[in-house]
C-alpha positions as CSV (number, residue, x, y, z in Angstrom):
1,X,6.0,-15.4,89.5
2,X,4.0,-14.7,86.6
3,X,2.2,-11.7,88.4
4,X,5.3,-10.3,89.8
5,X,6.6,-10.2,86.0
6,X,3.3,-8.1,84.9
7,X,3.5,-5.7,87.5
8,X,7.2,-5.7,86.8
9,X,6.4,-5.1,83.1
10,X,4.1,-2.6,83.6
11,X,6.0,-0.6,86.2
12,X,8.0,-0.5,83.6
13,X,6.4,0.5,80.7
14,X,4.7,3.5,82.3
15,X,7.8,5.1,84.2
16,X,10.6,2.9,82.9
17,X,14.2,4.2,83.5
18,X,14.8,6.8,80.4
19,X,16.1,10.2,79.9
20,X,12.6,11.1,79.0
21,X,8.9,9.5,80.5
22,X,5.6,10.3,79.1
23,X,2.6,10.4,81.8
24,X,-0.6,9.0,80.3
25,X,-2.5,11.3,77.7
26,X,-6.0,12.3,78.3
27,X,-8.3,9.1,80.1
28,X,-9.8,7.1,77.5
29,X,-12.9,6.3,77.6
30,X,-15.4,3.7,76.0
31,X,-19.0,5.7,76.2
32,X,-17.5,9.2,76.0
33,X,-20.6,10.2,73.6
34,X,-22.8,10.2,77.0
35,X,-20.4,13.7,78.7
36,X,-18.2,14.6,75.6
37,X,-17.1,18.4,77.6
38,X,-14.7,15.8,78.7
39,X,-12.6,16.1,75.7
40,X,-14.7,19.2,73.8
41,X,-15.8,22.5,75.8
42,X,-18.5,23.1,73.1
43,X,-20.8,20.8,74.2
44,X,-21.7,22.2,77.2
45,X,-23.7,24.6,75.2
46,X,-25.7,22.2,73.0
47,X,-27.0,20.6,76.3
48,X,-30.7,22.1,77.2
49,X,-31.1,20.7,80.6
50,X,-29.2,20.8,83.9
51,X,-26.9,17.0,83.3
52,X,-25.1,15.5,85.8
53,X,-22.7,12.8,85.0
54,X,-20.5,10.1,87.0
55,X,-18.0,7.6,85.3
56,X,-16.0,5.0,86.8
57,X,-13.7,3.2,84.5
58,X,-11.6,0.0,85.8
59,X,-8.9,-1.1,82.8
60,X,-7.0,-4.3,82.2
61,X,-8.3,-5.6,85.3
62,X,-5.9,-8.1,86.6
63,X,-3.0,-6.1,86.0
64,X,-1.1,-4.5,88.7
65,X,-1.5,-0.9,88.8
66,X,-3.4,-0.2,85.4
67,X,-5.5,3.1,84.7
68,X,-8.3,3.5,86.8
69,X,-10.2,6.7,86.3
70,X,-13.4,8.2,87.6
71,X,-14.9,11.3,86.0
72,X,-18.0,13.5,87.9
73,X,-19.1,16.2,85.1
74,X,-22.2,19.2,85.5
75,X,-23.2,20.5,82.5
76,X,-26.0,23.5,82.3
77,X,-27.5,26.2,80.2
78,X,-27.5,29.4,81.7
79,X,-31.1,31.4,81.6
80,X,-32.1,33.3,79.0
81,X,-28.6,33.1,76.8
82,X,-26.9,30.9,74.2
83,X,-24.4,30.3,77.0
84,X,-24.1,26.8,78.4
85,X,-21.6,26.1,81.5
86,X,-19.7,22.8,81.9
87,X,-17.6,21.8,85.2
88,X,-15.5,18.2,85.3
89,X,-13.3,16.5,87.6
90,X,-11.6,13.4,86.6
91,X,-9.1,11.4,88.9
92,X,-6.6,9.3,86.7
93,X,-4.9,6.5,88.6
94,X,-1.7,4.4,87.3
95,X,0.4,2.3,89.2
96,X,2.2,4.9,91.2
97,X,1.0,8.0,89.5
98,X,-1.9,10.0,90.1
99,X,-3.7,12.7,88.5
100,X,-6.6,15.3,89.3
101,X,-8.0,17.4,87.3
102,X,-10.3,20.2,87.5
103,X,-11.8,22.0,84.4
104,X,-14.4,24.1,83.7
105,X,-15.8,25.3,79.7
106,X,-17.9,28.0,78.9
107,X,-19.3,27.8,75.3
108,X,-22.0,29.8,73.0
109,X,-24.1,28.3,70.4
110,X,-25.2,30.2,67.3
111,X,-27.9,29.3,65.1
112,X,-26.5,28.8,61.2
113,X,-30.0,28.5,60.3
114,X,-33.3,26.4,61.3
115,X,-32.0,22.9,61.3
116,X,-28.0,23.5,61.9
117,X,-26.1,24.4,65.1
118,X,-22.4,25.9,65.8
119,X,-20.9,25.9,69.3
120,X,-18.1,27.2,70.1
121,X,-15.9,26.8,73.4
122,X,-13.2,27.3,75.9
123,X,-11.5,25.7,78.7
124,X,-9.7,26.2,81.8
125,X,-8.0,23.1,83.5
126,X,-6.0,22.8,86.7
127,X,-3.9,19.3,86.9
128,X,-2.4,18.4,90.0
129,X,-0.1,15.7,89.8
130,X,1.6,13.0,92.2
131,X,4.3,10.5,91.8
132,X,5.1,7.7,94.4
133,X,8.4,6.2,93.1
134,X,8.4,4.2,96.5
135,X,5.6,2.1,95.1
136,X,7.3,1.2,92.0
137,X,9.2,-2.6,91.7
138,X,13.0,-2.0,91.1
139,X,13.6,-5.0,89.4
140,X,17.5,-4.4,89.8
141,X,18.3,-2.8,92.9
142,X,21.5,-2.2,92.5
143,X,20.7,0.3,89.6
144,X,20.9,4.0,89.7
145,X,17.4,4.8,90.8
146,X,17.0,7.2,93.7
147,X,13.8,10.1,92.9
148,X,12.2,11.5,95.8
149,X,8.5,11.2,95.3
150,X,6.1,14.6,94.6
151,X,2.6,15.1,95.4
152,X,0.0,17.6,94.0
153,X,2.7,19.2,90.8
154,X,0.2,21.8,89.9
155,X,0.1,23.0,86.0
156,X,-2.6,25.4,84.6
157,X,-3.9,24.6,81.1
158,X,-6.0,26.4,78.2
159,X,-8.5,24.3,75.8
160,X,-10.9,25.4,73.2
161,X,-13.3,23.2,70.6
162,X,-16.1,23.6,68.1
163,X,-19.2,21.5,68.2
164,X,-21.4,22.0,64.7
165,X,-24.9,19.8,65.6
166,X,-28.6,19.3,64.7
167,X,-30.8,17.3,65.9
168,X,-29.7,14.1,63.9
169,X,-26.3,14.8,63.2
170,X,-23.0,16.2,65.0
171,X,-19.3,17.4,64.2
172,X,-16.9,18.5,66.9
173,X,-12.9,19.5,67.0
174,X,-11.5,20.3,69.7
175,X,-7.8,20.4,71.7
176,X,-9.0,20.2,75.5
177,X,-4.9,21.3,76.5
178,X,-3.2,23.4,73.9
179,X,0.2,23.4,75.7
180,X,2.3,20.5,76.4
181,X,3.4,20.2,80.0
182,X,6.7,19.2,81.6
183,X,7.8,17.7,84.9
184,X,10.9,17.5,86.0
185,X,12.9,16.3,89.6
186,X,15.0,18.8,91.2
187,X,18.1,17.9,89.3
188,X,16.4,17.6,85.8
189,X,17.2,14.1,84.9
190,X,14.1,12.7,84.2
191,X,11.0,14.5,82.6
192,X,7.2,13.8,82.3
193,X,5.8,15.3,79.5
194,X,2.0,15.6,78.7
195,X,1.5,16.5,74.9
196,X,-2.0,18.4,73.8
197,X,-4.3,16.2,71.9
198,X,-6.7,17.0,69.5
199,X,-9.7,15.4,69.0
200,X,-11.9,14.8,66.3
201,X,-15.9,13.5,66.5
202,X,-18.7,13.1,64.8
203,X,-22.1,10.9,64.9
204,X,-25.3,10.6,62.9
205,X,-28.8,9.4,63.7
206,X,-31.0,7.1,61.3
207,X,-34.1,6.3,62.3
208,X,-34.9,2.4,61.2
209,X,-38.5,2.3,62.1
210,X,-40.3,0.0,64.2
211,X,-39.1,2.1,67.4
212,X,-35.5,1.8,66.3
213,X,-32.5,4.1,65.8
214,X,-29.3,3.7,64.8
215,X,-26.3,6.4,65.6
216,X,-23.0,5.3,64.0
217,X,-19.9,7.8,65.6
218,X,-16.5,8.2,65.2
219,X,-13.6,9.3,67.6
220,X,-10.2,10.3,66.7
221,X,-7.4,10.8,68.8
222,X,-4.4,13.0,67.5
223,X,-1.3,13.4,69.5
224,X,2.6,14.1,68.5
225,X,2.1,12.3,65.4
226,X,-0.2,9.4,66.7
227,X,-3.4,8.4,65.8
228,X,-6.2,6.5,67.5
229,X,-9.7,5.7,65.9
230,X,-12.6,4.7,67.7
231,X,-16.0,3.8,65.5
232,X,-19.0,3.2,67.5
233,X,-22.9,2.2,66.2
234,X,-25.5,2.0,69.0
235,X,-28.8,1.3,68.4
236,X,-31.9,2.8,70.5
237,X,-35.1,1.0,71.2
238,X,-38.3,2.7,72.4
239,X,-36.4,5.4,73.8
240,X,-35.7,3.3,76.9
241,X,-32.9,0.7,75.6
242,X,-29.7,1.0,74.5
243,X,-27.1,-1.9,72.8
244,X,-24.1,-1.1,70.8
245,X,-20.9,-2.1,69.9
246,X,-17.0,-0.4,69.3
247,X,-13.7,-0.9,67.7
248,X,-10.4,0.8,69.1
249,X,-8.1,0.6,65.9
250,X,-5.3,-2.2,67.0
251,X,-6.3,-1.9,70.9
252,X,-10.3,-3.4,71.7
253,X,-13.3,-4.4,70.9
254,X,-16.1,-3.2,73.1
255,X,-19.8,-4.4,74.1
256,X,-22.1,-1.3,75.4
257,X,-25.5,-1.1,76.6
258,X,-28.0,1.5,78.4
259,X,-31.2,1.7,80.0
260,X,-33.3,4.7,80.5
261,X,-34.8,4.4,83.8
262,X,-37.6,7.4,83.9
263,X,-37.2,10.5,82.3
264,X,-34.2,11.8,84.6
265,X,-31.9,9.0,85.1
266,X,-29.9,6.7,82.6
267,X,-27.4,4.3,83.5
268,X,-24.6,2.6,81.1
269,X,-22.5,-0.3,80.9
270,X,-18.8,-0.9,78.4
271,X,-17.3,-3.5,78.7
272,X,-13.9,-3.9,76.6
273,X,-11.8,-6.5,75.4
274,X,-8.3,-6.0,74.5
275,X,-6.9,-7.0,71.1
276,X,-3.4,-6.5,71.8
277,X,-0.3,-9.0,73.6
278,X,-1.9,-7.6,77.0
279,X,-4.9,-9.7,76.7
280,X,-3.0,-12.6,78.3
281,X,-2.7,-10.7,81.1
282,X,-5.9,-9.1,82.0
283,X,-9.7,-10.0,81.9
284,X,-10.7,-6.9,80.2
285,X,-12.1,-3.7,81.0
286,X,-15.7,-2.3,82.8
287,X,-16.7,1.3,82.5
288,X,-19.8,2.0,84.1
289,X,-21.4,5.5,84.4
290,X,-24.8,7.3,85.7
291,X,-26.6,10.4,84.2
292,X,-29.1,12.7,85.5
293,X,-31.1,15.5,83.8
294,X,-33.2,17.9,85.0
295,X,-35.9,20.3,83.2
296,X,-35.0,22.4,80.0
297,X,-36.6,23.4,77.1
298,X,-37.0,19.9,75.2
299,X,-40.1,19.4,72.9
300,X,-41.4,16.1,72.4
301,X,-39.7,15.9,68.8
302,X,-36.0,16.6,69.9
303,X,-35.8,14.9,73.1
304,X,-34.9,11.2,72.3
305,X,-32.2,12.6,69.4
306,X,-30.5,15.2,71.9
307,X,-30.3,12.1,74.5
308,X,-28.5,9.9,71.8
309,X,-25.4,12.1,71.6
């Protein structure tokens, strides 16, 4: 019973019967530092090797039809320019909705001066969107409910960002989709709406000694008059371990870690633990992602700082 009433609740809480329903924003992720073209196109210009990154996030697990997302991201410079080229595609599952969605950023970095970095970027998505009302539980079927289910809803979207950076220190804005996005059933009667968001980063590296550094970073979230916060501090050991920890204003608390396997691959681990009513409900969240980078123009005095963030 009590597992019928989640999925129930949910169902309901992500396409519940109103006049207006809001699809889920942009994914959320835990370790978004590790492929940030995600949410900012800039950053695919302050990258100077070929990066290839996977994500596979699993939320509230134990909850019938919650978010899961997986995210598979290339990022590269391109030879002899200040131009760096970033391709993502993200799948965004909830309950009976899902979501693909293709992009691709193209950003230029100019040097302020000797220490100080500004990148600036643009992207182009594709969404294609599907709805399975079928799947949903009616909990009174003798209601007015009868939508006819749509597959692959295609909208075109436009994003841009900034990404100011050194070697110790970054800043990035950036609105990934400028315009909101409607869809509506044949007759109009219901709409789901996808707002722009803009984000707002930034991160800074202290080195502690004995092998250690410390990067405290910030993440906020800006949509329609709400606000999210996200503050991070991971710490880096010998260039080969990473631990950390993260607070998602009135949502989670998160545990992080990372190991640097040889010079190309890194692997990472988030798990998060909800703070809200929901935590009855579910056993928390596991994000788990895989990066791979290959040559550039690194020195030995930037390499371990540009891998941080």
């Amino acid at each position: 019973m009590r597992k019928q009433l989640t999925r129930i609740g949910v169902s309901l809480l992500i396409f519940g019967f109103r006049s207006v329903l809001f699809a889920q924003q942009n994914p959320t992720y835990t370790q978004y530092m590790y492929n940030p073209t995600t949410i900012n196109p800039a950053y695919a210009a302050s990258r100077e090797s070929i990066s290839i990154f996977g994500l596979y996030r699993n939320q509230w697990m134990g909850i019938d039809g919650a978010p899961k997302t997986a995210n598979l991201g290339v990022t590269t410079p391109l030879q002899n320019s200040k131009l760096g080229l970033g391709v993502n595609f993200t799948n965004d599952h909830i309950g009976a909705m899902n979501e693909n969605n293709i992009a691709v950023d193209l950003a230029y970095t100019v040097n302020l001066n000797a220490v100080y970095k500004l990148a600036l970027g643009v992207k182009g998505n594709v969404n294609l969107l599907s709805l399975s009302y079928s799947k949903l539980n009616i909990y009174d079927q003798a209601g007015p409910f009868n939508y006819d289910d749509f597959s692959n809803k295609f909208s075109p979207n436009i994003g841009a960002g900034a990404y100011f950076y050194s070697d110790l220190a970054y800043l990035g804005l950036s609105v990934p989709q400028m315009f909101t996005v409607d869809y509506y059933d044949d007759v109009k009667r219901i709409t789901m709406r996808e707002y722009p968001v803009c984000y707002l980063m930034g991160g800074y590296i202290f080195d502690l000694g004995a092998d250690w550094l410390l990067k405290p970073a910030f993440l906020s979230k800006i949509s329609k008059g709400q606000t999210e916060m996200n503050v991070t501090a991971n710490f880096l050991f010998q260039e080969k371990f990473t631990i950390g920890t993260s607070y998602r204003w009135n949502s989670s608390f998160s545990a992080l870690t990372g190991f640097q396997i040889d010079s190309n691959w890194f692997i990472g681990y988030a798990y998060d633990f909800d703070t809200t009513k929901l935590n009855h409900y579910n056993v928390g969240t596991h994000e788990l992602f895989m990066r791979f980078d290959w040559g550039g123009r690194w020195n030995s005095n930037t390499k371990s700082t540009r891998r941080f963030f």
